[in-house]
C-alpha positions in Angstrom: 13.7 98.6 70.9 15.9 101.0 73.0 15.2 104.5 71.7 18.6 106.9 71.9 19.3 110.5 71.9 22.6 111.2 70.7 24.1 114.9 72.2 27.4 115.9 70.7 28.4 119.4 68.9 30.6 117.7 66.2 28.1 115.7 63.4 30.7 113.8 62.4 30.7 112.1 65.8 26.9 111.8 66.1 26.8 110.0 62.6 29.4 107.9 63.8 27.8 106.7 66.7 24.7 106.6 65.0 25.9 104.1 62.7 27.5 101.9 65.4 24.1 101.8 67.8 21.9 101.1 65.1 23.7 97.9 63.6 23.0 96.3 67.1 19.7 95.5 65.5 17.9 96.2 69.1 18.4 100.1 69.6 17.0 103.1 67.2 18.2 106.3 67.2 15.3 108.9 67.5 17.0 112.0 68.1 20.2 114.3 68.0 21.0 117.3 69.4 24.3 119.6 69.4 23.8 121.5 72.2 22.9 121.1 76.0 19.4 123.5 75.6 19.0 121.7 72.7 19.5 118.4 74.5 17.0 119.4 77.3 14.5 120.2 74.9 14.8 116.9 72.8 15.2 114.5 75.5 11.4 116.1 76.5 10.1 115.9 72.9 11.5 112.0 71.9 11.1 110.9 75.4 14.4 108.3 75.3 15.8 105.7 77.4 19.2 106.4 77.0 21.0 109.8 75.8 24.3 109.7 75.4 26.1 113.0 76.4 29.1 114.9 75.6 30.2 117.1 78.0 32.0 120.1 76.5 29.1 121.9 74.4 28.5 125.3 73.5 25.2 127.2 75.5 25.0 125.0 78.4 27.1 121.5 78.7 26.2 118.1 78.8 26.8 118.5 83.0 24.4 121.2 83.2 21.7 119.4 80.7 22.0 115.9 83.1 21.1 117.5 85.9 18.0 119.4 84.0 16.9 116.1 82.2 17.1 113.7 85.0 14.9 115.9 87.0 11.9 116.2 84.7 13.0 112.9 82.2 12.5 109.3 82.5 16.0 108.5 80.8 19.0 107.1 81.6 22.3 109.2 80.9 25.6 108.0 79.4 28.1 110.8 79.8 30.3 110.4 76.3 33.9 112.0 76.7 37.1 112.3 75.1 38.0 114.0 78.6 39.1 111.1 81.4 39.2 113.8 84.0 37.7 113.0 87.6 35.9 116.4 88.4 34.2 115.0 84.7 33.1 111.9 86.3 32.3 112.9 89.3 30.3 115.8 88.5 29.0 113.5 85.9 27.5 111.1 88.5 26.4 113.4 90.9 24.4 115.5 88.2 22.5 112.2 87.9 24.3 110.2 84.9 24.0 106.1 84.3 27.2 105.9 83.3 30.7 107.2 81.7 32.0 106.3 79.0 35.3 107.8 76.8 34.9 108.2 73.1 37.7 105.8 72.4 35.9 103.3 73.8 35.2 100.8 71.0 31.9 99.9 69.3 30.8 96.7 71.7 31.8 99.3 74.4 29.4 101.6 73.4 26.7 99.2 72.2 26.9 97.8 75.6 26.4 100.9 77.9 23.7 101.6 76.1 22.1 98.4 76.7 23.3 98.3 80.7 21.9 101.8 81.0 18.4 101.0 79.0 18.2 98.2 81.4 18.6 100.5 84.6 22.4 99.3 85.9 24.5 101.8 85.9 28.1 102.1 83.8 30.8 101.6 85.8 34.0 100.2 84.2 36.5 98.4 86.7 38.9 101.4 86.6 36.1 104.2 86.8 34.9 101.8 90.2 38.4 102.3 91.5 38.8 106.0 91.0 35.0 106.1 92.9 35.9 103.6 95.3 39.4 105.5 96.1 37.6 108.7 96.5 35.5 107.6 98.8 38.2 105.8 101.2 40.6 108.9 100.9 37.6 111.6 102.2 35.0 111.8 105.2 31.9 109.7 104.1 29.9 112.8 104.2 32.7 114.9 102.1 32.8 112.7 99.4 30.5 113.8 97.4 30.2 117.6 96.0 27.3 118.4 94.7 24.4 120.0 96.4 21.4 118.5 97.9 19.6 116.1 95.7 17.0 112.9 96.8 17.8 110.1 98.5 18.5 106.9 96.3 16.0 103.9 96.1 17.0 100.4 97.8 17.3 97.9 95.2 14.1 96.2 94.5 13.3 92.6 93.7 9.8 92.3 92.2 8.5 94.4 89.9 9.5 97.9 88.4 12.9 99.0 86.8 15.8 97.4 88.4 17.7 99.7 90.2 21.7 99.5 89.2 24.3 101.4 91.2 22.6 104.6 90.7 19.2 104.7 89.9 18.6 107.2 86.4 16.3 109.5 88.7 17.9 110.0 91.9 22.0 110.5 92.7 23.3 111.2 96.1 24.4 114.8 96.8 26.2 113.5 99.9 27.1 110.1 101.3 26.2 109.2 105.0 27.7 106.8 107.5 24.0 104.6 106.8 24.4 104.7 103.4 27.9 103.0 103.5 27.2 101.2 105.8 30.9 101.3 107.3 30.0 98.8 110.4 31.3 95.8 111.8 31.8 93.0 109.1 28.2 91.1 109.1 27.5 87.2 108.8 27.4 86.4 104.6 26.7 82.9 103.1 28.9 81.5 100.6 26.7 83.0 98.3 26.4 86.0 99.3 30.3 86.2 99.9 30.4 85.6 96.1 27.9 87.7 94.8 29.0 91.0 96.4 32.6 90.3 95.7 31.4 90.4 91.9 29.2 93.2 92.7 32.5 94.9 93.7 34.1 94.1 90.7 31.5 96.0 88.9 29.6 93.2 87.0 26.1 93.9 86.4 23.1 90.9 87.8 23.1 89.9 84.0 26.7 89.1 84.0 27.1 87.9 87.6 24.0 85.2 86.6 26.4 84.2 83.7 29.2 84.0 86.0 27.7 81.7 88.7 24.8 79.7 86.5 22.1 81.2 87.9 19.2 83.1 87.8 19.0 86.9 87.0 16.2 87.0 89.4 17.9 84.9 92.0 20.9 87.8 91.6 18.4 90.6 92.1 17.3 88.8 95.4 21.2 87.7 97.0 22.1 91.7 96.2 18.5 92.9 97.8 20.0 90.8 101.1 23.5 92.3 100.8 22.3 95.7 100.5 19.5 95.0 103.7 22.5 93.4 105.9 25.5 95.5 105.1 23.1 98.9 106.0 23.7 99.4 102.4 21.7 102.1 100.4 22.7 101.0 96.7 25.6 99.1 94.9 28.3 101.7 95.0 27.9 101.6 98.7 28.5 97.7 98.9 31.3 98.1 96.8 33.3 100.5 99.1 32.0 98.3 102.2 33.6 95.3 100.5 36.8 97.0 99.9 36.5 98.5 103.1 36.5 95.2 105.0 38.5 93.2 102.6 35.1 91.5 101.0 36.9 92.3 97.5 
C-alpha cells in the first residue's frame, strides 16, 4: 500500500484528491496538512512515500517545505499546481521534488504520479521534459540550474535498493556540470541501446519502456545503467539532453 500526504490550503481540494487516490485500491491516504510547517511536521510524524504538494500556502510554501522534507524525509514529492509557471517547476525540481503535476490534470494523471513517484521515477510529462530539456540547451551547463549547493545525485543502480528515476527523492542537482551531461562526442550504442534511450528521452519510465519493447523491467534497469556509464551520464535527465543534443531523439 502507498501511504500519501496530501498538502493543500483549500479542503475542498484535499477531499477531492483524497477520494480519487484512494479508489485506486493500492494507495491510502494517511495524512493532510494545509500548510507548509504543517507539511514538514506531518511528513515526519506519518512517514509517507509520496506527498503531494501545493505550492502557494500560507506560513511557508510547498517550495520551501520540499526542500525541508527531502532533507530529513524518506518521501517522494509531487509538486500539485494550478500554476504552469517555469520558475514553479524549476524551483520545484531543484528544491528536491519527484515530479510536477497541474491540478487539472485528470484522475489516472494523478493516480499515476503517485504510483511513478512511490516507485522512485521521477514525474516528467513530455512537455515539462521539453521546457527542462530547452532550458538546459539555451544556458551554460553550469548556469542552468539555480539553486544553491545541494548533493550530488546517485548513478542509477541495477540490483538491489530503490530504483533511482530521473531524480532520485533525496538528492537534486544544485548545478549541472559538463560530466554530468556528458556533452562529448556521440559514443558507440547497440540497437538496443539506441532504442532504449531514445524512449528514455521521451520520458517513459523502465515500466513503460519494458511494455513498449517486450521485455524485462530488470533488463531496462540494466540497458539504462550502460547508457548512463557510456554517455558520462550522471542520471536520466542528463541522457535525455545528451540525446537531443546529438540528435539520439
Amino acid at each position: 500500500m502507498i501511504r500519501v500526504l496530501l498538502v493543500d490550503d483549500h479542503a475542498v481540494m484535499r477531499a477531492g484528491f483524497r477520494m480519487i487516490l484512494e479508489s485506486a485500491g493500492d494507495i491510502a491516504v494517511v495524512g493532510e496538512a494545509s500548510t507548509g510547517v504543517e507539511a514538514v511536521a506531518a511528513a515526519s510524524d506519518v512517514r509517507p512515500d509520496v506527498i503531494c504538494m501545493d505550492v502557494q500556502m500560507p506560513d511557508m510554501d510547498g517550495l520551501e517545505a520540499t526542500r525541508r522534507i527531502v532533507g530529513s524525509v524518506e518521501a517522494a514529492v509531487v509538486v500539485v499546481t494550478t500554476f504552469d509557471r517555469d520558475d514553479y517547476l524549476f524551483d520545484a525540481l531543484a528544491a528536491g521534488a519527484s515530479g510536477f503535476l497541474l491540478k487539472n490534470a485528470g484522475p489516472e494523471e494523478l493516480i499515476s504520479a503517485v504510483r511513478v513517484a512511490a516507485a522512485g521515477d521521477a514525474l516528467l510529462a513530455p512537455e515539462v521534459t521539453r521546457r527542462v530539456i530547452a532550458r538546459f540547451a539555451a544556458a551554460p551547463i553550469t548556469e542552468a540550474w539555480s539553486a544553491g549547493p545541494s548533493p550530488s545525485l546517485d548513478r542509477e543502480s541495477t540490483a538491489g535498493g530503490r530504483e533511482v528515476g530521473a531524480f532520485p527523492a533525496s538528492r537534486r542537482p544544485a548545478v549541472l556540470s559538463q560530466e554530468m551531461v556528458g556533452d562529448g562526442p556521440t559514443v558507440e550504442l547497440t540497437e538496443r541501446e539506441g532504442e532504449v534511450l531514445r524512449l528514455v528521452a521521451q520520458a517513459m519510465s523502465n515500466a513503460e519502456i519494458a511494455q513498449r519493447l517486450y521485455i524485462g523491467e530488470a533488463t531496462v534497469k540494466t540497458h539504462v545503467s550502460n547508457l548512463l556509464q557510456k554517455l558520462g551520464a550522471r542520471d536520466r535527465v542528463a541522457a535525455v539532453v545528451y540525446a537531443h543534443r546529438h540528435g539520439l531523439a
